[in-house]
C-alpha positions as CSV (number, residue, x, y, z in Angstrom):
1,X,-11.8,20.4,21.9
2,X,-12.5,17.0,19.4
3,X,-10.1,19.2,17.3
4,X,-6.8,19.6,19.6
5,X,-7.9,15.3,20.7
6,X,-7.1,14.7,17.0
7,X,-4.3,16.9,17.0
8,X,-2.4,15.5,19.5
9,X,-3.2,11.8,18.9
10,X,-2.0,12.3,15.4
11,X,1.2,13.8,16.5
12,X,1.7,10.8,19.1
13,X,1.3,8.1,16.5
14,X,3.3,9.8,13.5
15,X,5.9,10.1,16.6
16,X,5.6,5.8,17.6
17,X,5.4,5.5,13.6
18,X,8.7,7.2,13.0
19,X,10.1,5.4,15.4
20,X,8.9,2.2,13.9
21,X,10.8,3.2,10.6
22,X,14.1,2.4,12.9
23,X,12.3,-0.2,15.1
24,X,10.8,-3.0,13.5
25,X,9.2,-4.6,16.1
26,X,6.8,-1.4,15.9
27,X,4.8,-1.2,13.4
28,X,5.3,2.1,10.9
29,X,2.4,2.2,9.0
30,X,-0.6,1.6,11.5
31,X,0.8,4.3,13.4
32,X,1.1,6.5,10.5
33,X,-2.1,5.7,9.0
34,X,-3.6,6.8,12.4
35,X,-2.1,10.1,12.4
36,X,-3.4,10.8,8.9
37,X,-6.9,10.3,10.1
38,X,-6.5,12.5,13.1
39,X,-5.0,15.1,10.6
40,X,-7.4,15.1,8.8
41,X,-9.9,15.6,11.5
42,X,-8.2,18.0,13.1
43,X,-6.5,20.4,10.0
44,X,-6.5,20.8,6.9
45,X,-3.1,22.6,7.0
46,X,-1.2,19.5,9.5
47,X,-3.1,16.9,7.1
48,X,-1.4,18.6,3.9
49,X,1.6,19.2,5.6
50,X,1.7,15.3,6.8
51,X,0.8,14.2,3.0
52,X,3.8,15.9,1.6
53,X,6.5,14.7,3.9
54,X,9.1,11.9,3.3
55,X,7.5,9.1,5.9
56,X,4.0,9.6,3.9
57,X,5.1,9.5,1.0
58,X,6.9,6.5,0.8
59,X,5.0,4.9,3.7
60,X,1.2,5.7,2.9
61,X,1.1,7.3,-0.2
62,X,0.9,3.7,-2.3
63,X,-1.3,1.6,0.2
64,X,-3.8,4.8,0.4
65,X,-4.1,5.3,-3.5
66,X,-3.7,1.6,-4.8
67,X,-5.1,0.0,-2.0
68,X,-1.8,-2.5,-1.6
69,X,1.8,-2.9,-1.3
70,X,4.6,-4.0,-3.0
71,X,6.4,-7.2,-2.9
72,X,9.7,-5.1,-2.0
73,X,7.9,-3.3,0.7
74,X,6.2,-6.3,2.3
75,X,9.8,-8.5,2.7
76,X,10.9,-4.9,4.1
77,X,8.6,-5.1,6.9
78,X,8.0,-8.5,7.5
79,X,11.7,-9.7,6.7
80,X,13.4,-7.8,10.1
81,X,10.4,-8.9,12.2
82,X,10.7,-12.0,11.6
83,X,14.0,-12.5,12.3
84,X,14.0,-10.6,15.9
85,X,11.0,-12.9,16.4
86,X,12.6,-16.1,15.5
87,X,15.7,-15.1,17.4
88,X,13.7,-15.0,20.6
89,X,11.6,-18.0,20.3
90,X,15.3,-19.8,19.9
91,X,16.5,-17.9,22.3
92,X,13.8,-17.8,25.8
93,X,13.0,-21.0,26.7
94,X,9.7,-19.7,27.5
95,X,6.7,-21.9,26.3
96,X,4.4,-19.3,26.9
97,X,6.4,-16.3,24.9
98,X,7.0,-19.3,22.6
99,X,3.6,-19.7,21.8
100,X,2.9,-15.7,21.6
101,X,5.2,-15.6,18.8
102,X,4.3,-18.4,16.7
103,X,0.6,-16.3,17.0
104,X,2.3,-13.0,16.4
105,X,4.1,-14.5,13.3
106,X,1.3,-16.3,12.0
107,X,-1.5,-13.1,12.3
108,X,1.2,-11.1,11.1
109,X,2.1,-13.2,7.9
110,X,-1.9,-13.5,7.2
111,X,-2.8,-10.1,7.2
112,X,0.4,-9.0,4.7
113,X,-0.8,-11.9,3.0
114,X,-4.6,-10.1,2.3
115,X,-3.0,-7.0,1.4
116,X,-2.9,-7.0,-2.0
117,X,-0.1,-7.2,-3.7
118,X,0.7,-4.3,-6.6
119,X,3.6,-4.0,-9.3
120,X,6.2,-2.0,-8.9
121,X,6.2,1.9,-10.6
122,X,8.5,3.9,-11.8
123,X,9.5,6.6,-9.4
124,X,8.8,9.8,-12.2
125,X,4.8,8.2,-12.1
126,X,5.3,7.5,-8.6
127,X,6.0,12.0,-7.9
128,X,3.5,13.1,-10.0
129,X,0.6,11.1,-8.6
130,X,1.8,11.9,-5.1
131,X,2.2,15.7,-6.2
132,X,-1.4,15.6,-7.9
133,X,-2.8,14.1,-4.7
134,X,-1.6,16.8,-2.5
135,X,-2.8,19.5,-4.6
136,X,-6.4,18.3,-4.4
C-alpha cells in the first residue's frame, strides 16, 4: 500500500514539475525532486527509469551530485519569475497581493541565494557522470 502512495505521488509531482518547465510561476525542481524520492521508495525500476530521462537529467542530476547550481541555471529560474511577479505588483493595485510578492520575491531570492553556487562543466563530463550514476 506505502508502495503504490509513493507511486502515485511521484507521478503527480514529476507531472506539476513538467509543467513547471513551461510555467514558471511553478516551481520545476521541488516538484521533481519529490518524485525522485517517492521513486525511490516506491521502485527501483520507475526510480532508474526517472534518473535517465531528459527533465532529471538536466533538472536534478547537478543539484543532487554537486549539491548546487549554476549561475546560468539560477537566472533561468529566477529571471522569468521575477518578471511575471513584477508585472503584477505594477499591474494590481492590491496592497495586499503587493505585499505577498515583495515576500515571495524576497524568500525566493534568499533561498537561490544559499544554494551554492558551482562552475560550469563541460557537457562530455557532464554524460558520463550522469551515465555512471544511473548504473550504480
Amino acid at each position: 500500500m506505502k508502495r503504490v502512495f509513493y507511486m502515485i505521488i511521484g507521478m503527480l509531482s514529476l507531472a506539476l514539475g513538467a509543467v513547471g518547465c513551461v510555467l514558471p510561476i511553478l516551481p520545476t525542481v521541488p516538484f521533481l525532486l519529490v518524485s525522485s524520492y517517492c521513486f525511490l521508495h516506491s521502485s527501483e525500476k520507475l526510480s532508474a527509469w526517472f534518473q535517465k530521462t531528459k527533465l532529471y537529467q538536466k533538472h536534478l542530476h547537478r543539484f543532487k551530485t554537486q549539491k548546487g547550481l549554476t549561475l546560468k541555471a539560477k537566472l533561468y529560474i529566477l529571471i522569468p519569475v521575477y518578471i511575471i511577479l513584477i508585472s503584477l505588483f505594477i499591474l494590481k493595485d492590491i496592497l495586499a497581493m503587493r505585499i505577498a510578492i515583495v515576500v515571495l520575491l524576497l524568500l525566493k531570492t534568499i533561498v537561490f541565494i544559499k544554494i551554492k553556487t558551482i562552475k560550469e562543466i563541460d557537457r562530455k563530463n557532464d554524460q558520463q557522470e550522469i551515465d555512471s550514476a544511473v548504473r550504480e
